[in-house]
C-alpha positions in Angstrom: -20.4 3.8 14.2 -22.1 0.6 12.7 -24.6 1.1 10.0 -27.8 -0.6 10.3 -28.9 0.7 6.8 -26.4 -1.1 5.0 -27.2 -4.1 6.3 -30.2 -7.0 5.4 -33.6 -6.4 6.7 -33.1 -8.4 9.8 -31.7 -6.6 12.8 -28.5 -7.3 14.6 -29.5 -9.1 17.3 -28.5 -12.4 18.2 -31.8 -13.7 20.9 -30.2 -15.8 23.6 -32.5 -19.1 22.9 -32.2 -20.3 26.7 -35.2 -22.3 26.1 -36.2 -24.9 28.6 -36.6 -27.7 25.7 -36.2 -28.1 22.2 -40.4 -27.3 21.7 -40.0 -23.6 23.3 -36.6 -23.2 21.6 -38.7 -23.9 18.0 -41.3 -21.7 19.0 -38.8 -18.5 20.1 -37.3 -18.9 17.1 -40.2 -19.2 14.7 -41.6 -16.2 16.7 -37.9 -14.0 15.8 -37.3 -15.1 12.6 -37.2 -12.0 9.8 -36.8 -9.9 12.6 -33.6 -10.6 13.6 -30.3 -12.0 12.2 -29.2 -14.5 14.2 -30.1 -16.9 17.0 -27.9 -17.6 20.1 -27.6 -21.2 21.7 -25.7 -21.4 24.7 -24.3 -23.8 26.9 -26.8 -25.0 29.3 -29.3 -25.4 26.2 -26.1 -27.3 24.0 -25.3 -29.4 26.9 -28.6 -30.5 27.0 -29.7 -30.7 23.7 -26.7 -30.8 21.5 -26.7 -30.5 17.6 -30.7 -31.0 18.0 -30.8 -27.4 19.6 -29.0 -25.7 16.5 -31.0 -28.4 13.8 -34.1 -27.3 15.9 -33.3 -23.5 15.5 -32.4 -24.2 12.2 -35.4 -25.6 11.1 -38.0 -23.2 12.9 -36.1 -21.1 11.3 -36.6 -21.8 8.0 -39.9 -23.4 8.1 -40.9 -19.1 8.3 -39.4 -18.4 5.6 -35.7 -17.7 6.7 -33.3 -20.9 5.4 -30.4 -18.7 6.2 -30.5 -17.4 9.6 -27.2 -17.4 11.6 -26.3 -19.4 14.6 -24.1 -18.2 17.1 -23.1 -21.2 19.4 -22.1 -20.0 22.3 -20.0 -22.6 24.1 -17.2 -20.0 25.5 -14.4 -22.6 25.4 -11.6 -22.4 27.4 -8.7 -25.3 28.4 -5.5 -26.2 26.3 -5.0 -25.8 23.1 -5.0 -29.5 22.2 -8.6 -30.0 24.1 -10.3 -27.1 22.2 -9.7 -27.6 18.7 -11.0 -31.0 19.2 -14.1 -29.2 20.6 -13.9 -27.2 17.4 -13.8 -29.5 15.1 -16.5 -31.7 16.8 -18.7 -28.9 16.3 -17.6 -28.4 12.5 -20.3 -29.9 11.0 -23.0 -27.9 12.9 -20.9 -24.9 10.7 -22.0 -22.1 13.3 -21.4 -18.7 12.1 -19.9 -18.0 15.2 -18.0 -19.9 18.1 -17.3 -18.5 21.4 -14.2 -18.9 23.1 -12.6 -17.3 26.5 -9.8 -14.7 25.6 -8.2 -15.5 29.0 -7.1 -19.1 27.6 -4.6 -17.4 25.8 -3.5 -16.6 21.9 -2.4 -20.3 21.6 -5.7 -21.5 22.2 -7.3 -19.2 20.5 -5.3 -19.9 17.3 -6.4 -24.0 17.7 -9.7 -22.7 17.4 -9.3 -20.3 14.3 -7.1 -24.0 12.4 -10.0 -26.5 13.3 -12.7 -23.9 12.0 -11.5 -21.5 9.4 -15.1 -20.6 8.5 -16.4 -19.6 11.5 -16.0 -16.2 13.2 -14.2 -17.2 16.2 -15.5 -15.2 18.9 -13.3 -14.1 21.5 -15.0 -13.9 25.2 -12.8 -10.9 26.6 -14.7 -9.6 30.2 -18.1 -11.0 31.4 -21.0 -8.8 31.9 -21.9 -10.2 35.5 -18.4 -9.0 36.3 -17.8 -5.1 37.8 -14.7 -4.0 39.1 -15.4 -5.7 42.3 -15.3 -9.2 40.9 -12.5 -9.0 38.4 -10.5 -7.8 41.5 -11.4 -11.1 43.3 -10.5 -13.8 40.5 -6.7 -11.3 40.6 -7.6 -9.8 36.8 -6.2 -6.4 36.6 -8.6 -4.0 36.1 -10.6 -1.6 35.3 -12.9 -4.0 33.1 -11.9 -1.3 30.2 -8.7 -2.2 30.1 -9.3 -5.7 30.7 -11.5 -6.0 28.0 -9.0 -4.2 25.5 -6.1 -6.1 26.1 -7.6 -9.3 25.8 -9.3 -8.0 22.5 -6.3 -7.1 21.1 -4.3 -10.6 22.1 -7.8 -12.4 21.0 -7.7 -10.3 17.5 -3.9 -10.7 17.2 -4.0 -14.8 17.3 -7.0 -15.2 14.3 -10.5 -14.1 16.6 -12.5 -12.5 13.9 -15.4 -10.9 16.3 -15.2 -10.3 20.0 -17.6 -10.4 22.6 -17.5 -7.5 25.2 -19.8 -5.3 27.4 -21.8 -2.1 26.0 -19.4 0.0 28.1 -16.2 -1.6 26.3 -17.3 -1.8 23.0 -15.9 1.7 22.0 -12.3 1.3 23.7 -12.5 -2.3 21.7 -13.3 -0.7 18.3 -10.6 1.8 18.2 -8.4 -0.7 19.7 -8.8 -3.3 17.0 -10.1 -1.6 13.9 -13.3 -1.8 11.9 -12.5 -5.2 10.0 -13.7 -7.6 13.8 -17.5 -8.1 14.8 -17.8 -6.8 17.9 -20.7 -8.3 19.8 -22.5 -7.0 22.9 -24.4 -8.9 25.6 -25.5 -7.3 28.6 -28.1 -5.1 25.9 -31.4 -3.9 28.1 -33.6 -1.4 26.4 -34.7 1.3 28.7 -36.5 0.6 31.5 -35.8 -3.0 31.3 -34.9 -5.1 34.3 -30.5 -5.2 33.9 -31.4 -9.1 35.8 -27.8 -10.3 36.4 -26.0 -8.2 34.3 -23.8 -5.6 36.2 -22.5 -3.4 32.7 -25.4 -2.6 30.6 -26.5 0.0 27.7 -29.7 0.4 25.4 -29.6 -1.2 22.3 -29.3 2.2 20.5 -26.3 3.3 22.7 -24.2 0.1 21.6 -24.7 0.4 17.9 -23.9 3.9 18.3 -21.1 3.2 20.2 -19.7 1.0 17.3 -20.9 -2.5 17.9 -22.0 -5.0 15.2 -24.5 -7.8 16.7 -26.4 -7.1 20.2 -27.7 -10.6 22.0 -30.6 -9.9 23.8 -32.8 -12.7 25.9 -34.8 -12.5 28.3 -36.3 -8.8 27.1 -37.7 -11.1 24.4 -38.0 -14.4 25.2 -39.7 -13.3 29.0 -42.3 -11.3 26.8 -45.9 -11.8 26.6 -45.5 -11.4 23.1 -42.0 -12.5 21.6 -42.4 -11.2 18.1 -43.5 -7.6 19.5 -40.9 -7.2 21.4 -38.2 -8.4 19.3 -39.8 -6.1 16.6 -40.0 -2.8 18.6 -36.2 -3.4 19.5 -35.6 -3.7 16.0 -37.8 -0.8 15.1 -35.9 1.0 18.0 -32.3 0.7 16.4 -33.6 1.4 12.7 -35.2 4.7 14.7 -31.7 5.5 16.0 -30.0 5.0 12.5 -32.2 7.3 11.0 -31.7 10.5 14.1 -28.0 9.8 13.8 
């Protein structure tokens, strides 16, 4: 199981910053900061925005009182090796602390990515949480998503992927299967009662912490919020409750 208590004062939760333009994204992230470790920018916001949307975090960020909060740029790259670690290394001097890529593109890939950014957590993608056992049947992945999930994990882990990104229901297959040494990060986090939106494999925030995972990303239970920074706060307060009961 993760401990929360060893960790800084801000929460592990990365906030997915799907903000519509670079003043909201400011404003989420202003609203977060302290409360949470790290801030999410993904690709529709990147493609639209590019480095502004991590200088814009960045700076919200800092400008209440947190210089150092991490950014997860979440790209989830996937095509030949060649082609993404020049995407790495274009992205180098935005030095994210981590960098999604898809497990599915294989170990060589993977590997690219770990050369062209050697100080980034490499993130490996393994199953997405809008797929069930349904969908993975359709694209021809052999399922369950369990074991999906674990063997990419393990080829991810094997070719230099220091954290990997799986669903709530995965995460505790993942850990034993690769150790306690890679981050493991859960999307697909609802607290209870929250709407699960598009996401088809889904846990409370406490459950995937207990169930041995490192950074939760969380959006739209925030960011759709009347008030951003209570919401973000009671889910940290929510997880720190846990810690202490366990």
């Amino acid at each position: 199981m993760s401990s929360i208590s060893s960790r800084s004062s801000a929460a592990p939760i990365a906030v997915a910053m799907d903000a519509p333009s670079l003043a909201v994204l400011a404003a989420w992230t202003g609203a977060v900061a302290g409360i949470v470790s790290t801030v999410k920018i993904g690709l529709e916001v990147f493609c639209r925005d590019g480095a502004a949307a991590v200088n814009t975090a960045r700076r919200s960020a800092a400008q209440s009182g947190v210089p150092d909060i991490d950014v997860f740029l979440d790209l989830k790259l996937h095509d030949i090796p060649a082609t993404v670690r020049g995407a790495a290394l274009a992205v180098a001097p935005l030095a994210p602390s981590y960098l999604t890529v898809h497990a599915a593109g294989g170990a060589e890939m993977i590997a690219a990515a770990v050369e062209a950014l050697p100080d980034t957590r490499i993130t490996a993608v393994t199953v997405l949480t809008s797929l069930d056992a349904a969908a993975l049947e359709a694209i021809g992945l052999s399922g369950p998503a369990s074991a999906a999930a674990v063997r990419l994990a393990r080829l991810a882990v094997d070719a230099g992927a220091r954290a990997i990104v799986c669903s709530p229901q995965e995460v505790a297959a993942i850990r034993l299967a690769v150790g306690p040494g890679i981050t493991l990060i859960t999307p697909g986090v609802r607290p209870a009662g929250a709407s699960m939106d598009d996401q088809k494999r889904v846990a409370t925030p406490a459950q995937a912490i207990a169930d041995g995972a490192d950074l939760l990303v969380i959006g739209r239970p925030i960011t759709g919020a009347a008030d951003i920074r209570g919401a973000a706060r009671s889910i940290a307060d929510e997880l720190v409750a846990a810690e202490g009961g366990s």
